[in-house]
N, C-alpha and C positions, 0 to 999 in steps of 0.2 A: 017141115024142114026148117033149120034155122042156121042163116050165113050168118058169119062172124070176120070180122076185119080188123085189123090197123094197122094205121099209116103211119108214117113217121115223117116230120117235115123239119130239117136242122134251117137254121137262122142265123144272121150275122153274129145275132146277141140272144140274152133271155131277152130284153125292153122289146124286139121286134119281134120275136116268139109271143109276149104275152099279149102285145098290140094287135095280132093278129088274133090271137084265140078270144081275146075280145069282142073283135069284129063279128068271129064268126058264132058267139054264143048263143045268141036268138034263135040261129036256127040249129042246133042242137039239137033241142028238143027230146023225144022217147029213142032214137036210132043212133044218136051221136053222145058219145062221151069223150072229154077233152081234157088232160091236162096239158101241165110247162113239166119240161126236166131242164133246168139249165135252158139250151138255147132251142131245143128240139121241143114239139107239140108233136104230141101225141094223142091219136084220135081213134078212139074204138067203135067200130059201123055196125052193128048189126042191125037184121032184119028179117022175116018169117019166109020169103021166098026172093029167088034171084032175080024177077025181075024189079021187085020192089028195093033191094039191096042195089042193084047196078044202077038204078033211077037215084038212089039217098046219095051213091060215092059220085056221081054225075055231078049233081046240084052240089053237094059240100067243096069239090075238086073246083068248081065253078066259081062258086062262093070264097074259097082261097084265094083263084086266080084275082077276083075285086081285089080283095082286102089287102093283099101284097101291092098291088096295084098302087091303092090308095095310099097305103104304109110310105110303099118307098118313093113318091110324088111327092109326100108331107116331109121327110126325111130330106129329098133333094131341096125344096122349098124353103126349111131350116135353114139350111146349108149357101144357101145365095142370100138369103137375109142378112146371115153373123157376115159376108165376105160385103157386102153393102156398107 
């Protein structure tokens, strides 16, 4: 069997879009493929069985939640430096 997926994740901007698919390109890897459209990332999942698929969009969905995280912490930090 072979699951196939994608996500689509829209973003403030492309700069936060690509800041993120950055983040998450390490783990990429053979299951995940990523580009930028403008401000959306888009992420193609597959994988040979579903549990192995539900475990990849687990960790990647995970791995976003960081990276936004990160993104938008560094973004607000800018943000109180230039107001300093």
């Amino acid at each position: 069997m072979h699951v196939k997926s994608k996500i689509m994740l829209t973003y403030e901007n492309e700069k936060t879009a690509k800041n993120i698919q950055q983040a998450l390109k390490i783990d990429d890897g053979i299951f995940v493929k990523s580009i930028i459209q403008n401000n959306e990332l888009h992420a193609v999942i597959e994988n040979r069985s579903i549990s192995s698929f539900l475990q990849t969009i687990d960790d990647y969905l995970s791995c976003v939640s960081v990276a936004e995280n990160i993104v938008n912490s560094n973004s607000k930090n800018i943000g109180d430096e230039k107001k300093s």
